[in-house]
OpenMM code with the backbone's topology and positions (N, CA, C; nanometers):
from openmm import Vec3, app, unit

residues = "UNK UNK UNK UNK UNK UNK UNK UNK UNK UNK UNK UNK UNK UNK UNK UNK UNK UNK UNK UNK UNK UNK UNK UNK UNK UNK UNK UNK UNK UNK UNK UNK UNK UNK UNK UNK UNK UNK UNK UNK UNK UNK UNK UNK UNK UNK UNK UNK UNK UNK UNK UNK UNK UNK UNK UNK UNK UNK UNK UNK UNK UNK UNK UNK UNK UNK UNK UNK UNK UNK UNK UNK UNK UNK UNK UNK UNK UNK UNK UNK".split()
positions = [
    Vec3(-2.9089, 4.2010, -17.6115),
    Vec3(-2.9246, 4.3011, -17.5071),
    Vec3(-2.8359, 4.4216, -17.5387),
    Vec3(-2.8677, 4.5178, -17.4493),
    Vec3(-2.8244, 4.6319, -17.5054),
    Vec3(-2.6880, 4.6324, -17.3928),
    Vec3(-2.5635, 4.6754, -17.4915),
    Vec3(-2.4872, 4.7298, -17.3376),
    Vec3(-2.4738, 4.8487, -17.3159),
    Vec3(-2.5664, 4.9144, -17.3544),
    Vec3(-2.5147, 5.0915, -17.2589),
    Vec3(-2.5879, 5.0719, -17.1793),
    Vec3(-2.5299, 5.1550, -17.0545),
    Vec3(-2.5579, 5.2053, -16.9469),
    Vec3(-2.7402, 5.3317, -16.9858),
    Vec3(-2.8061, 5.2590, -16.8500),
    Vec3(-2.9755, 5.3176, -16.8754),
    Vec3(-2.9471, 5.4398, -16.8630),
    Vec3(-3.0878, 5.5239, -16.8914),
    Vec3(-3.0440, 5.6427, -16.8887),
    Vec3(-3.0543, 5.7029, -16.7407),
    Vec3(-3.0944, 5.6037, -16.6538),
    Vec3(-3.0716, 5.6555, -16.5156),
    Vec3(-2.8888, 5.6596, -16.4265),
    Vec3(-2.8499, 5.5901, -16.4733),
    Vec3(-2.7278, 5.5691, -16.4861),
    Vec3(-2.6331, 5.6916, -16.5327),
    Vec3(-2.6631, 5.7198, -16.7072),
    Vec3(-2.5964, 5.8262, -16.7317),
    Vec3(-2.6896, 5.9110, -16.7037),
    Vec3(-2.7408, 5.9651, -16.6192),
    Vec3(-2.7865, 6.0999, -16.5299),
    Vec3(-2.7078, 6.1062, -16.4429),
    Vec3(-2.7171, 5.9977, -16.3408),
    Vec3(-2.6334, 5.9646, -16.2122),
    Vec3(-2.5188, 5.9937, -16.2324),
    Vec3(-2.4449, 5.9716, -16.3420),
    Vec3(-2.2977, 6.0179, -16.3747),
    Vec3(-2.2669, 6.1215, -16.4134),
    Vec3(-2.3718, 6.1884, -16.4636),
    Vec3(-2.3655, 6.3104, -16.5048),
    Vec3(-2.3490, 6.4085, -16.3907),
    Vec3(-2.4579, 6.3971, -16.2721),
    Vec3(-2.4622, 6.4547, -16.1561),
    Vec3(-2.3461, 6.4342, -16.0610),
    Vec3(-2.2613, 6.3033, -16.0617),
    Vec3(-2.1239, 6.3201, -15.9887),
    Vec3(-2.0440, 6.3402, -16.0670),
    Vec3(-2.0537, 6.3942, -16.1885),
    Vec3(-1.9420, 6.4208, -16.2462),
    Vec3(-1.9093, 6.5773, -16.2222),
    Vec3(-2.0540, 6.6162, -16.2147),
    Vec3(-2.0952, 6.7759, -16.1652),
    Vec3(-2.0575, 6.8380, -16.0420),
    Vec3(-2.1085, 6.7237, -15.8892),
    Vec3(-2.0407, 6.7389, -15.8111),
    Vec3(-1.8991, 6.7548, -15.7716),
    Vec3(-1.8128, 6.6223, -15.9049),
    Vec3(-1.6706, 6.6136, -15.8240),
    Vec3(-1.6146, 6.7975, -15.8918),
    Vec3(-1.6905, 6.7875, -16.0294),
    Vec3(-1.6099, 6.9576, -16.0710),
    Vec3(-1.5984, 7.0660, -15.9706),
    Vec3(-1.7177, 7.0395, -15.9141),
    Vec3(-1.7869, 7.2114, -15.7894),
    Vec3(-1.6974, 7.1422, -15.6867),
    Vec3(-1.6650, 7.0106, -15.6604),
    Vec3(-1.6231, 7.0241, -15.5419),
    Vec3(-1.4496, 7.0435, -15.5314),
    Vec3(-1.3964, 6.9917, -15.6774),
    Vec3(-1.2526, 7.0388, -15.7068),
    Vec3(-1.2494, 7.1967, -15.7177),
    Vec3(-1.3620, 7.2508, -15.7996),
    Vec3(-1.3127, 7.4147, -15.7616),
    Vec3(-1.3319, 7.4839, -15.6270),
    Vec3(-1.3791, 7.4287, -15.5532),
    Vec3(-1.4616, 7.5222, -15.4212),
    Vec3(-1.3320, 7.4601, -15.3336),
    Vec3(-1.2480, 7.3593, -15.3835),
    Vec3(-1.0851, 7.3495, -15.2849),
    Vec3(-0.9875, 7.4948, -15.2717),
    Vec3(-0.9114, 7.4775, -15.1817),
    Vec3(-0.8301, 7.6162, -15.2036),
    Vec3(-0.7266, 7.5873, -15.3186),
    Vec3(-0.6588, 7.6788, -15.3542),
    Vec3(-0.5950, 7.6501, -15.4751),
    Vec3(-0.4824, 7.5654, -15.4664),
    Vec3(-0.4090, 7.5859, -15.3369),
    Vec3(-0.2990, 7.4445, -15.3321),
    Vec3(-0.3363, 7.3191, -15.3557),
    Vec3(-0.4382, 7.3314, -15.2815),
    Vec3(-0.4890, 7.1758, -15.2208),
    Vec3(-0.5527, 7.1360, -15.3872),
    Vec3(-0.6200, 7.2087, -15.4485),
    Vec3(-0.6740, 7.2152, -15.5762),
    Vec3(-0.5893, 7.1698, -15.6889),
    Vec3(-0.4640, 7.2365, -15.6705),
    Vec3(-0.3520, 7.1899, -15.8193),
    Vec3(-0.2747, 7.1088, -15.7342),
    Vec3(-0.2558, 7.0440, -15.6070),
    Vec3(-0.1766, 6.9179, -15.5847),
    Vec3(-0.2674, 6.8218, -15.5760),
    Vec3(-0.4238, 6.8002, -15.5911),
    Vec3(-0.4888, 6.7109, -15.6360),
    Vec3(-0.4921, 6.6836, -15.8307),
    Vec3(-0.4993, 6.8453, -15.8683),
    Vec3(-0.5530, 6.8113, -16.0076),
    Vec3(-0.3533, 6.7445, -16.0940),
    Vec3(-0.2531, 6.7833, -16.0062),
    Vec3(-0.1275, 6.7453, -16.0567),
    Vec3(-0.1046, 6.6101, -15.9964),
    Vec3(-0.1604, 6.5464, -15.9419),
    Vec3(-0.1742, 6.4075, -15.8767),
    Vec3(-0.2420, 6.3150, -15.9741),
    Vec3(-0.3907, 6.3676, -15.9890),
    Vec3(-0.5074, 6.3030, -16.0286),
    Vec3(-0.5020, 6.2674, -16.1908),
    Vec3(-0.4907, 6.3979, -16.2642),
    Vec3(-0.5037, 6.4614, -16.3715),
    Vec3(-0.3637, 6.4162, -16.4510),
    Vec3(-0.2887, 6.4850, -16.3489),
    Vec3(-0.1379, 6.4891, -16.4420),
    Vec3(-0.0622, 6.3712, -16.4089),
    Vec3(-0.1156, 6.2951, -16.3261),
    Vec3(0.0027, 6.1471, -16.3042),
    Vec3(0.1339, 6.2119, -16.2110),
    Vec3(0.1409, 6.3290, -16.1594),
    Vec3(0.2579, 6.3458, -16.0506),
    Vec3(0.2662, 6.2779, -15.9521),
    Vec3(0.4350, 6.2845, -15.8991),
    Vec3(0.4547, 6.2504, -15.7663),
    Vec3(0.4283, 6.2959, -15.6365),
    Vec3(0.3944, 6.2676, -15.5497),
    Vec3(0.4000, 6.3678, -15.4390),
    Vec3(0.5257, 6.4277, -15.4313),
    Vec3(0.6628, 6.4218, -15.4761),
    Vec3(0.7894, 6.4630, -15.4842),
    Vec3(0.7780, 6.5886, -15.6020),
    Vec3(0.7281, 6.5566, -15.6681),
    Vec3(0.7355, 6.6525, -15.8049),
    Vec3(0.6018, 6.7216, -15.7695),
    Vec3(0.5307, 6.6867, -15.7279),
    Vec3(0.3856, 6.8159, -15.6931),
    Vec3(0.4723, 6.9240, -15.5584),
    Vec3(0.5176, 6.8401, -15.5167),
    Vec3(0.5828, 6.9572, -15.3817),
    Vec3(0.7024, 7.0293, -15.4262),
    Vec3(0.7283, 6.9575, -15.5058),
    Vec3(0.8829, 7.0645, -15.5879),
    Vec3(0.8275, 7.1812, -15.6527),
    Vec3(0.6820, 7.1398, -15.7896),
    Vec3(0.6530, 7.2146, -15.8236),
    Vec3(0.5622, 7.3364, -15.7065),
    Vec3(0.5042, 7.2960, -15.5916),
    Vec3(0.4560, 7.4020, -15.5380),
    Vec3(0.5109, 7.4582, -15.4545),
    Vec3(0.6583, 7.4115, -15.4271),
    Vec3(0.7915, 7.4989, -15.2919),
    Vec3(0.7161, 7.4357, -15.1925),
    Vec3(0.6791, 7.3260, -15.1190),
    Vec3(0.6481, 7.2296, -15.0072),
    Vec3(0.6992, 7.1109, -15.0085),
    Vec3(0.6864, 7.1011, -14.8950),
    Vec3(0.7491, 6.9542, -14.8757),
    Vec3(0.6556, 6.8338, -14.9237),
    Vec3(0.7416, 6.7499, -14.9594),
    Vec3(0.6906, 6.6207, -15.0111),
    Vec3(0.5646, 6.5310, -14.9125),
    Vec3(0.5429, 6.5760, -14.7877),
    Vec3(0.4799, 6.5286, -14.7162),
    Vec3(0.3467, 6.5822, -14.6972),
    Vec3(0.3717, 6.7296, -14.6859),
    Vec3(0.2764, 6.8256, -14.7280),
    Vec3(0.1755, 6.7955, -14.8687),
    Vec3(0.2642, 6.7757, -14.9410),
    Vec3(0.1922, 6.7854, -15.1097),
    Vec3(0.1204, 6.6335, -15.0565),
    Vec3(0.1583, 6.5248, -14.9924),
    Vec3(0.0913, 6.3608, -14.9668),
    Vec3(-0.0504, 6.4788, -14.8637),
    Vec3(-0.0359, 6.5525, -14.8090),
    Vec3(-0.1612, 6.5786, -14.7262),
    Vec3(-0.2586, 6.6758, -14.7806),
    Vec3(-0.2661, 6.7257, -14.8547),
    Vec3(-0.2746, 6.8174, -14.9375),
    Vec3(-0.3715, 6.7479, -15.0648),
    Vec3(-0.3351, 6.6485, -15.1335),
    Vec3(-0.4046, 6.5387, -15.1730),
    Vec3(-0.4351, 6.4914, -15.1633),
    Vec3(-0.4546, 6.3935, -15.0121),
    Vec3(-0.5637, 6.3702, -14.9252),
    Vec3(-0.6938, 6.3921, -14.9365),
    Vec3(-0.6404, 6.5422, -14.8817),
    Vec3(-0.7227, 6.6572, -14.8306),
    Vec3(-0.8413, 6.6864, -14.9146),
    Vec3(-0.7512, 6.6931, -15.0567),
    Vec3(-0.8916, 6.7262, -15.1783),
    Vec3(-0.9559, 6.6071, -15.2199),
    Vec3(-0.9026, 6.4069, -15.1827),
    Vec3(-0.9799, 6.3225, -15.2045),
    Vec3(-1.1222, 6.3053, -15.1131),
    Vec3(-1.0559, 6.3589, -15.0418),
    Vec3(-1.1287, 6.3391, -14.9247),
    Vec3(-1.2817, 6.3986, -14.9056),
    Vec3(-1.2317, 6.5695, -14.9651),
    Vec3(-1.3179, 6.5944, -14.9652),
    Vec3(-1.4022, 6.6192, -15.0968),
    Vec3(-1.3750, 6.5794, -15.1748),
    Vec3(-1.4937, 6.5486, -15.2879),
    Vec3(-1.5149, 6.4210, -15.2723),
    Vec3(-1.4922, 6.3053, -15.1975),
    Vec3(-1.5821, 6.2107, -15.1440),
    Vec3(-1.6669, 6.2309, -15.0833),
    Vec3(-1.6406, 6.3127, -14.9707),
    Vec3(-1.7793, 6.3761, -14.8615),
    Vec3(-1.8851, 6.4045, -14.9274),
    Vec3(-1.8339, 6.5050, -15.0506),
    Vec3(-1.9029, 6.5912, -15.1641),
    Vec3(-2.0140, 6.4940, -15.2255),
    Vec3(-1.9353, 6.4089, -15.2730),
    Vec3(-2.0556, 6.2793, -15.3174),
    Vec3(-2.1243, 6.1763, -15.2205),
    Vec3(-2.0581, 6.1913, -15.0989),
    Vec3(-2.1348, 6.1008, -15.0261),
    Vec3(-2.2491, 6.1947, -14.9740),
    Vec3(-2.2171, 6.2919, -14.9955),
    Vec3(-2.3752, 6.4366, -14.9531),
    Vec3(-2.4995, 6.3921, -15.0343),
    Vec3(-2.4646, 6.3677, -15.1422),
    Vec3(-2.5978, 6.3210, -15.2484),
    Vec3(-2.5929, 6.1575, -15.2789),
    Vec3(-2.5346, 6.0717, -15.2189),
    Vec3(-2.5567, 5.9587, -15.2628),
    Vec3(-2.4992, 5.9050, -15.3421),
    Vec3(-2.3856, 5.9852, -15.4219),
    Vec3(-2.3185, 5.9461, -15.5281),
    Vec3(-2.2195, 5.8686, -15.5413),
    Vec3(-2.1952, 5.8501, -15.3641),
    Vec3(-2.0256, 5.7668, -15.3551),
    Vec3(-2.1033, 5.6344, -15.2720),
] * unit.nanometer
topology = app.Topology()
chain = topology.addChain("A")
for resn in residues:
    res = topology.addResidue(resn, chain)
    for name in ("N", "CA", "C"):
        topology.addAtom(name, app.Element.getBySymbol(name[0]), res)
């Protein structure tokens, strides 16, 4: 048997991979680089809020904020 993934599959991934991009850029830019310095870069919420002059609690809501909503993002099309 084959193990790759069908090609309906890698479409499907292709298309939330599309979504999560549009929906990380269409964030505002805080909320945008304390997700992509979370997600991306392995930061702390301590070290994302240092690096953006906020509080450590802030930068935890803030990243939330952008999981949150590129979940919505994919749950719009079926993808999540």
């Amino acid at each position: 048997a084959d193990p790759s993934p069908s090609p309906e599959t890698v479409a499907a991934d292709r298309q939330a991979l599309a979504i999560t991009i549009a929906a990380i850029n269409s964030l505002p830019e805080r909320t945008r680089k304390a997700l992509e310095m979370h997600r991306l870069g392995d930061h702390t919420l301590e070290q994302i809020g240092k690096a953006l002059g906020i509080s450590t609690s802030l930068a935890g809501r803030l990243v939330l904020e952008g999981y949150r909503i590129v979940r919505e993002r994919l749950r719009q099309v079926g993808a999540a």
